[in-house]
C-alpha positions in Angstrom: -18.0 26.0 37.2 -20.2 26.8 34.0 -22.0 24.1 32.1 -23.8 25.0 28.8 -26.0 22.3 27.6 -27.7 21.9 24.4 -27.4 25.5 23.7 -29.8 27.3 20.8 -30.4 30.4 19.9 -31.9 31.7 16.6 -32.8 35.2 15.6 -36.0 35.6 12.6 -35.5 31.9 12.0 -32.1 32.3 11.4 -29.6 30.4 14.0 -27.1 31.7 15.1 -26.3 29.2 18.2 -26.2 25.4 17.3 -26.4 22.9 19.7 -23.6 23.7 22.2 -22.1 22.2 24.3 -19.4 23.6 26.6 -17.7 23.4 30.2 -16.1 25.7 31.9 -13.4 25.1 35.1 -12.7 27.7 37.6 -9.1 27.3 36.4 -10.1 27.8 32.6 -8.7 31.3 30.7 -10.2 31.1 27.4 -9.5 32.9 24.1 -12.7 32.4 22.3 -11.8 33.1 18.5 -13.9 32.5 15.1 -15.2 34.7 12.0 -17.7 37.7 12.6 -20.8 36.3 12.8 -19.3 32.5 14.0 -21.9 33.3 17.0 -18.8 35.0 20.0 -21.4 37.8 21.2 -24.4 35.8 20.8 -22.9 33.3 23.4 -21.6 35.9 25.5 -25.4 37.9 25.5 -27.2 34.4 26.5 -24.0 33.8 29.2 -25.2 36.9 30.7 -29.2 36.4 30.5 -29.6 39.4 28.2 -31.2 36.7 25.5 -33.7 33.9 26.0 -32.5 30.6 24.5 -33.1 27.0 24.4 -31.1 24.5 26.3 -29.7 25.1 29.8 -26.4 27.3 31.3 -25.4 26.4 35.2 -23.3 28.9 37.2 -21.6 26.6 40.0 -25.6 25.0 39.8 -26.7 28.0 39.9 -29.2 28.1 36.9 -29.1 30.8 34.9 -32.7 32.2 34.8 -31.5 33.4 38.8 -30.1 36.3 37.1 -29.1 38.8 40.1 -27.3 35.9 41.9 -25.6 34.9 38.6 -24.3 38.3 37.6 -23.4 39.0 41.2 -20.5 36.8 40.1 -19.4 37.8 36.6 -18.0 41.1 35.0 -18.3 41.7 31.5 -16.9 44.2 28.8 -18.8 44.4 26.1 -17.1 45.3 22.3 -19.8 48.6 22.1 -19.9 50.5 25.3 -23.3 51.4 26.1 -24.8 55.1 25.3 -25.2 55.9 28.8 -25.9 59.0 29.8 -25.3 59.3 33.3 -22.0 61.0 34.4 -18.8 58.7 35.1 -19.1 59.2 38.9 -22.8 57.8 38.9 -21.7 54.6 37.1 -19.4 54.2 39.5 -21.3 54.5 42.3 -24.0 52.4 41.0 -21.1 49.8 40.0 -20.5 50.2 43.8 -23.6 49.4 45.0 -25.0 47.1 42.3 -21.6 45.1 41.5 -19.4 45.1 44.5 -17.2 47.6 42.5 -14.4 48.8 45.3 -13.8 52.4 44.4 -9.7 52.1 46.1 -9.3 49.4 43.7 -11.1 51.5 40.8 -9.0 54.7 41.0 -5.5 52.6 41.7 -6.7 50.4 38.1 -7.7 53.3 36.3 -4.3 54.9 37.1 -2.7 51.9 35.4 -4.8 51.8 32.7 -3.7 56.4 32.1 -7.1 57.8 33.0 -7.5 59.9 36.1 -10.9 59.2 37.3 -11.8 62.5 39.2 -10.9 64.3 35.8 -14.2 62.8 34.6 -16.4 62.2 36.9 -18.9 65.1 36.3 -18.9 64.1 32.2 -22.2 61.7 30.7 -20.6 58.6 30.1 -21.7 58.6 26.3 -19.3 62.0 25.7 -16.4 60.7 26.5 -14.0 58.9 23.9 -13.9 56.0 22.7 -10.3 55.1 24.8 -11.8 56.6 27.6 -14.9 54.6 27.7 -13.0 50.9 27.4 -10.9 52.3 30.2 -14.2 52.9 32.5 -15.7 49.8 31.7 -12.4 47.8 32.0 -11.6 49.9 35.9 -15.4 48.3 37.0 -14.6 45.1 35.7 -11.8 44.6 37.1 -12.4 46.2 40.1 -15.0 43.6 41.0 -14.9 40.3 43.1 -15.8 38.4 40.2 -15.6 34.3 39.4 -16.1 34.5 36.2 -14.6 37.6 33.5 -16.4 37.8 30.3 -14.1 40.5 27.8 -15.8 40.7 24.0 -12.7 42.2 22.0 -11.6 44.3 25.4 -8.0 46.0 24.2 -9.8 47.2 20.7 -10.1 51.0 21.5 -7.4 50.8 24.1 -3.7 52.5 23.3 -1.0 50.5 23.4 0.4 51.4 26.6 -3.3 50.7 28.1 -3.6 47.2 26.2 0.2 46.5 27.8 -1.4 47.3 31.3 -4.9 45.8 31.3 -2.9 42.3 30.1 -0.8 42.5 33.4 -3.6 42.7 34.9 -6.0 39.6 33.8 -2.6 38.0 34.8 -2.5 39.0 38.1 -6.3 37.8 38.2 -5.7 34.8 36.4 -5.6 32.6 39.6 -8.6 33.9 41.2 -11.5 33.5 38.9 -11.8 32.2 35.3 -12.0 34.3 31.7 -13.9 33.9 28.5 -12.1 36.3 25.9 -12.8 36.9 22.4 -9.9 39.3 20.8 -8.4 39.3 17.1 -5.5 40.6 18.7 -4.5 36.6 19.9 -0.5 37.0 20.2 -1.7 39.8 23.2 -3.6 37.0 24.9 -1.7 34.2 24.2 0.9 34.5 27.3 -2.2 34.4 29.1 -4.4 31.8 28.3 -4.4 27.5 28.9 -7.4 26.5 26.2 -9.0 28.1 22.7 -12.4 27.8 21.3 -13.4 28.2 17.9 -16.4 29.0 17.1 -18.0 28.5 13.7 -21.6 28.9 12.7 -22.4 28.7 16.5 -20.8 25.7 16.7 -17.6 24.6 18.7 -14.9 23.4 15.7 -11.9 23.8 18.3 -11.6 22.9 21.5 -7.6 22.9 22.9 -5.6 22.7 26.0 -2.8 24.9 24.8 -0.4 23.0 26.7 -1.3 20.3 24.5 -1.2 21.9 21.6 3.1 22.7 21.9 4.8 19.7 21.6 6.9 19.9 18.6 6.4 18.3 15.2 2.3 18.8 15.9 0.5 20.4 13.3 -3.4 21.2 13.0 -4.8 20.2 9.2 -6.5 24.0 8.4 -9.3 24.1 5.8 -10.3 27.9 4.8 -13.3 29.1 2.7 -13.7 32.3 1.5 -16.5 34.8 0.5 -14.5 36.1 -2.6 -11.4 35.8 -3.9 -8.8 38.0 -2.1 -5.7 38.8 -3.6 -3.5 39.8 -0.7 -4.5 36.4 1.5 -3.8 34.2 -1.1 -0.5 35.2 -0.7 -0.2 35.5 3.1 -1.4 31.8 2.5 1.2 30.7 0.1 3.8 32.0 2.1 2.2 29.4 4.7 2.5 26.8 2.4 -1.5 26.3 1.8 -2.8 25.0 -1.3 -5.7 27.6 -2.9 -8.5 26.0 -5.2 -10.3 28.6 -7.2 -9.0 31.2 -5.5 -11.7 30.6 -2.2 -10.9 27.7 -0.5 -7.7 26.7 1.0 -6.0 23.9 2.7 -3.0 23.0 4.3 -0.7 23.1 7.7 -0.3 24.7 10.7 2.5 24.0 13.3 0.7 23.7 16.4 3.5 26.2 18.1 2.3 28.9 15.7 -1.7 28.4 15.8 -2.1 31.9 18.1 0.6 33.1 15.4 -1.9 31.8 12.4 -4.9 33.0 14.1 -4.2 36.2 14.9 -3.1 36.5 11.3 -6.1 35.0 9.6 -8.7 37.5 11.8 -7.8 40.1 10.3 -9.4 38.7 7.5 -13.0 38.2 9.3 -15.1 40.0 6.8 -14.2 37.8 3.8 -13.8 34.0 5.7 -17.2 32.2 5.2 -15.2 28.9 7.1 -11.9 28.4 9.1 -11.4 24.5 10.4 -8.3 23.9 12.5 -9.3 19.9 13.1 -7.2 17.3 15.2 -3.2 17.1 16.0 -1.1 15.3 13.1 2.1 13.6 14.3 5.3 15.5 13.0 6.1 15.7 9.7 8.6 13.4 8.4 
């Protein structure tokens, strides 16, 4: 369905996408995972044309630079909802128009998700709070014909009973059209979800079927760098049995029943992880 080739993209010299490769089946729901800065958004802006790059992205064949046909099939929640100032009832009407947004399906999602659309139509989009906004943004999205769902940490500003909701949902979708989601809140997504990517320095370090991954005795070898020493995850890692070297570099085992378990753990410590490997499937331990 999607086919990233050769992918680069480099901001000021700096880059930020190396080489990637990637292919994407119809059938494929995706956690994408990886440190800030491992290059998640950047791949996600050039997915949806909003970045010119070198190396080549397909859409079914479709190449990408045909933008309106491409994002004709693809709905996308960003991590920052846009300051836009039109009211709630004009996005959805242009969502309508533009995006093949059905507004039946919009109000019976929004319900779900606790927000009753007519109670905002009339506000600018920017006032309303940060729940409220994810909520709008998630009702379009999902409320759209779409082969291909793009979420870029979707449940962050969402309550819990919302988060509970919009997951029964991508289930419910998950047959119909394939998803590319980057969330530090893994154990939400894992029930949904059949391969993860890791990301690192715009490259792809993991790529795994997860129905591969669960056999048991597996285990991943797991190589961690930090940016400084951090007192509270060298502890987190000694209790998962990990050898520490100078207090920044780590090493050691992961069951591969517990990697959504492990990662969901280790990104909440995105802002000091320079490095995160999680290479090849071990045989079980003796």
């Amino acid at each position: 369905m999607i086919n990233i080739r050769n992918l680069v993209k480099a901001f000021g010299g700096r880059t930020v996408i190396d080489d990637l490769n990637l292919s994407i089946a119809k059938t494929d729901r995706i956690a994408l995972v990886g440190a800030n800065g491992a290059g998640k958004t950047t791949l996600f802006r050039c997915l949806l044309g909003h970045y010119g790059y070198a190396g080549d992205i397909t859409f079914s064949d479709v190449p990408q630079h045909r933008q309106r046909e491409v994002l004709s099939r693809i709905a996308f929640v960003p991590q920052l909802p846009p300051p836009l100032r039109m009211p709630v009832g004009e996005l959805l009407r242009f969502s309508e128009a533009t995006a093949g947004g059905q507004r039946s399906v919009m109000e019976k999602t929004a319900m779900r998700l606790g927000i009753d659309l007519e109670s905002i139509l009339s506000q600018p989009f920017y006032r309303l709070s940060g729940g409220q906004k994810q909520k709008v943004l998630v009702t379009i999205a999902l409320s759209r014909n779409a082969q291909f769902m793009i979420f870029d940490e979707p449940s962050a500003n969402l309550d819990p009973v919302a988060r509970s909701a919009f997951i029964d949902m991508l289930g419910e979708r998950s047959r119909d059209c394939a998803m590319l989601i980057a969330s530090h809140r893994l154990e939400e997504v894992a029930p949904l979800v059949n391969r993860v990517i890791e990301l690192d320095r715009g490259r792809v370090v993991l790529d795994d079927a997860v129905a591969d991954r669960l056999q048991a005795g597996e285990h991943f070898d797991c190589s961690i760098v930090l940016r400084e020493p951090h007192e509270p995850f060298l502890k987190t890692m000694k209790e998962w049995g990990f050898a520490a070297s100078s207090g920044l570099k780590f090493t050691g085992r992961v069951p591969a029943a517990e990697t959504f378990r492990f990662l969901s753990l280790t990104s909440r410590y995105a802002g000091i992880i320079a490095s995160l490997s999680l290479g090849g499937v071990n045989n079980k331990l003796n």
